[in-house]
C-alpha positions in Angstrom: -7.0 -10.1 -13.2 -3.1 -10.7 -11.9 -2.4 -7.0 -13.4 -5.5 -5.3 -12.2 -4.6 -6.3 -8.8 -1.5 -5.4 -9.0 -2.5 -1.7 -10.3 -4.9 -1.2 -7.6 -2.5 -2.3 -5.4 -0.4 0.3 -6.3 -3.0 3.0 -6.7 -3.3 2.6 -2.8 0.2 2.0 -1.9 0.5 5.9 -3.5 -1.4 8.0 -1.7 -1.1 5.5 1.6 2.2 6.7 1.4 1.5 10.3 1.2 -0.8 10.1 3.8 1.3 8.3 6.1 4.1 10.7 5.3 2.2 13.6 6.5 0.9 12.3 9.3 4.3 12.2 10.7 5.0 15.3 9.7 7.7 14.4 7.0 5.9 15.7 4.0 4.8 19.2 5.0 1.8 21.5 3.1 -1.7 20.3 4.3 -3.9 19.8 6.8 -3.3 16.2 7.3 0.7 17.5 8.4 1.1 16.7 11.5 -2.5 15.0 12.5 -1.7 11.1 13.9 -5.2 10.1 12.4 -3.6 10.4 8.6 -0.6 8.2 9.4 -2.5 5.7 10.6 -4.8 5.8 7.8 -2.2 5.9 5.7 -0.4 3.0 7.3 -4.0 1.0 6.9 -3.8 2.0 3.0 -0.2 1.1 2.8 -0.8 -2.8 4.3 -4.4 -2.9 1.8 -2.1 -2.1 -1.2 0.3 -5.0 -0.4 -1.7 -7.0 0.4 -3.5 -6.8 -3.1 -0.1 -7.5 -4.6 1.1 -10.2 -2.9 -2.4 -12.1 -3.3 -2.2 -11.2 -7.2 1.4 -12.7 -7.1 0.4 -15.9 -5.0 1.1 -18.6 -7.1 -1.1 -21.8 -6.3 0.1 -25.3 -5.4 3.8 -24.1 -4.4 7.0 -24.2 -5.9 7.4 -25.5 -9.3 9.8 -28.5 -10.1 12.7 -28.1 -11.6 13.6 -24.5 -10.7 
């Protein structure tokens, strides 16, 4: 389940990023270039994706003893 998470994590992070890139009209070539909407969509991907990781990474019950 751990890696799962972790790939679908990524799998959003990816195009998140794109999106968010183009929305700010860093990453040129489409209609979303430009458009506000797709950077914040992008930026709402972005936070999903990590989220996903960090809770697959959580580790219960806190820090272990003895390093």
């Amino acid at each position: 389940m751990k890696i799962v998470l972790n790939v679908v994590g990524v799998l959003f992070i990816i195009p998140g990023l794109t999106f968010f890139l183009q929305g700010i009209n860093v990453l040129p070539g489409s209609f979303m270039t430009g458009d506000p909407r797709w950077a914040v969509n992008g930026a709402v991907l972005i936070l999903i994706g990590v989220a996903l990781i960090v809770f697959a990474n959580w580790r219960r019950g806190g820090m272990k003893k003895g390093g």
